[in-house]
C-alpha positions in Angstrom: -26.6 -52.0 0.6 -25.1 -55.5 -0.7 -22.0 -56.0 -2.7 -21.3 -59.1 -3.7 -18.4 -60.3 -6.0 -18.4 -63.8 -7.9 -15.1 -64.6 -9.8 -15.5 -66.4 -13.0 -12.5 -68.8 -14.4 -13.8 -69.5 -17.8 -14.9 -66.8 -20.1 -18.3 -67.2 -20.5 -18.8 -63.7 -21.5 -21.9 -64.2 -23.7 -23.9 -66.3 -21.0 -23.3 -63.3 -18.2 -24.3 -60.7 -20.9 -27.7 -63.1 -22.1 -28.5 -63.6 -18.9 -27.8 -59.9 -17.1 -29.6 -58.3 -20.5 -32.8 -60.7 -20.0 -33.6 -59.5 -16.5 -33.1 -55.7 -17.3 -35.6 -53.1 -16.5 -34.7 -51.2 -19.6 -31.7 -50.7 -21.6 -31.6 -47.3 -20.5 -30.1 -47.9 -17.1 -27.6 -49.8 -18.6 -23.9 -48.5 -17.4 -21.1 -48.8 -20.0 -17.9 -48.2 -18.7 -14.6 -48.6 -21.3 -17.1 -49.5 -23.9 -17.9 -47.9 -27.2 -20.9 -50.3 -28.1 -23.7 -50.4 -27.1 -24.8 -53.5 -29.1 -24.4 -57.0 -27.0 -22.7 -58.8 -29.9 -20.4 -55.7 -29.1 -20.1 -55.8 -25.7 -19.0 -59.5 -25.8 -16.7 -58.7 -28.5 -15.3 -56.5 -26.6 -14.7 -58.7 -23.3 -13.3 -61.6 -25.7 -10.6 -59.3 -27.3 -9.8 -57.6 -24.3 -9.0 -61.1 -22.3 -7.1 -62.1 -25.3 -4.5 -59.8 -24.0 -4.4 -61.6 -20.4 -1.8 -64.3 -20.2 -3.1 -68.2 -19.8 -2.7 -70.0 -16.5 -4.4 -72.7 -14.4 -7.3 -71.2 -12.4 -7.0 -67.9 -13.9 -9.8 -65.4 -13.4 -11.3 -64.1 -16.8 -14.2 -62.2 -15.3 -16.2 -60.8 -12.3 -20.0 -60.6 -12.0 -21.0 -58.2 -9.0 -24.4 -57.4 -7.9 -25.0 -54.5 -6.0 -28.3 -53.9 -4.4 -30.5 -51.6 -1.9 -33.4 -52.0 -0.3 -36.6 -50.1 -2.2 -37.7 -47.2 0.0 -41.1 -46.1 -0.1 -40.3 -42.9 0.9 -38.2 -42.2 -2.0 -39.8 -42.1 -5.8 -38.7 -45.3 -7.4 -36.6 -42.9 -10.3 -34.8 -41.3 -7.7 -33.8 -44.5 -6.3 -32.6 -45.7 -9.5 -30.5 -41.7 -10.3 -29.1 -42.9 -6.9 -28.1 -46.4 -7.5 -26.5 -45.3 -10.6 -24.4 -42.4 -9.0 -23.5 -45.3 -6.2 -22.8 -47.4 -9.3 -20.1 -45.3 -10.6 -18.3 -44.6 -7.8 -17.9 -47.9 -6.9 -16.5 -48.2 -10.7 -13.8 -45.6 -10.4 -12.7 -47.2 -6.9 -12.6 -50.6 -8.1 -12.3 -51.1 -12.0 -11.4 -47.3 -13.5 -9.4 -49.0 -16.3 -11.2 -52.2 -16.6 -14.3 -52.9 -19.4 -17.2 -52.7 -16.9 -21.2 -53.9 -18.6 -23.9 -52.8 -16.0 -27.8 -54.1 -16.0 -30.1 -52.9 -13.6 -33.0 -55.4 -12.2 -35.7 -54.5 -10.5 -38.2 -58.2 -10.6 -37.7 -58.3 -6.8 -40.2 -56.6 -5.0 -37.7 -55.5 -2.1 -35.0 -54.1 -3.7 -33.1 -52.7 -6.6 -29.8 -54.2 -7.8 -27.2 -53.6 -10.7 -25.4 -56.8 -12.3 -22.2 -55.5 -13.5 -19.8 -57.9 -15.7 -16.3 -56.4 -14.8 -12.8 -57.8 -17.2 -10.4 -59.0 -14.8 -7.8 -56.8 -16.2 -7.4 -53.7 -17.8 -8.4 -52.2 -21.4 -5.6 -54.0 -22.8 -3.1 -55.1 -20.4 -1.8 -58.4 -20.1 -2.2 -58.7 -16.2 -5.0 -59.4 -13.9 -6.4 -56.4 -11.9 -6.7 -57.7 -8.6 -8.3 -56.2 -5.5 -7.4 -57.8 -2.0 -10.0 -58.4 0.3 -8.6 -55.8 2.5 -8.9 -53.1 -0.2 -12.1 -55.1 -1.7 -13.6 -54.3 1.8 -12.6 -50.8 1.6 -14.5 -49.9 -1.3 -17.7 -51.3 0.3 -17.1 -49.7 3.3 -16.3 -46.2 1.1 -19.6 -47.0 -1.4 -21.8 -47.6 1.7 
């Protein structure tokens, strides 16, 4: 399994949701956590009004775009790898962004694997201040997803 975390300074909400929603495999995989919508004008709405609430400053993170991904097994029906993925999904959700707006797309063009994007605010439902994970905890959660 990879996890790997990209912080994004500007809020380019819509360009993460275009681009994570034209790669799907369906819209039924999709993962909405903290959202009530399930419409992508919605979902960006959403992410805009909820980083209205974070206060401005240089360099500030507005966003995180994560991609987690596992190797396809042959030995295991594709489905059942997705039920899995999701399940492995969500707990990595309630470890690192419980209170957090959290959009999840799952991909599977790649041939070798399976892999969730997930579009994650950088604070919570409506709190002013960044949710931030250290790398020590950051690497704790991988370590606890794995």
């Amino acid at each position: 399994m990879i996890i790997k975390s990209m912080s994004r300074k500007v809020p380019s909400f819509e360009q993460l949701i275009n681009y994570m929603d034209a790669g799907a495999s369906s819209r039924t995989s999709n993962i909405y956590h903290n959202l009530y919508s399930r419409q992508s004008n919605d979902i960006h709405d959403a992410f805009i009004n909820n980083s209205a609430f974070l206060k401005r400053r240089k360099n500030g993170v507005f966003m995180y775009h994560e991609v987690i991904s596992i190797t396809r097994s042959d030995q295991i029906d594709e489905k059942a790898q997705i039920v899995i993925l999701r399940k492995v999904i969500h707990q990595y959700i309630l470890s690192r962004a419980k209170n957090n707006l959290v959009y999840g797309v799952l991909h599977d063009d790649k041939p070798d694997n399976l892999h969730y994007h997930l579009l994650i605010s950088s604070n919570h439902l409506e709190s002013s201040k960044r949710h931030r994970v250290s790398k020590a905890d950051f690497d704790t959660i991988k370590r606890n997803v794995e």
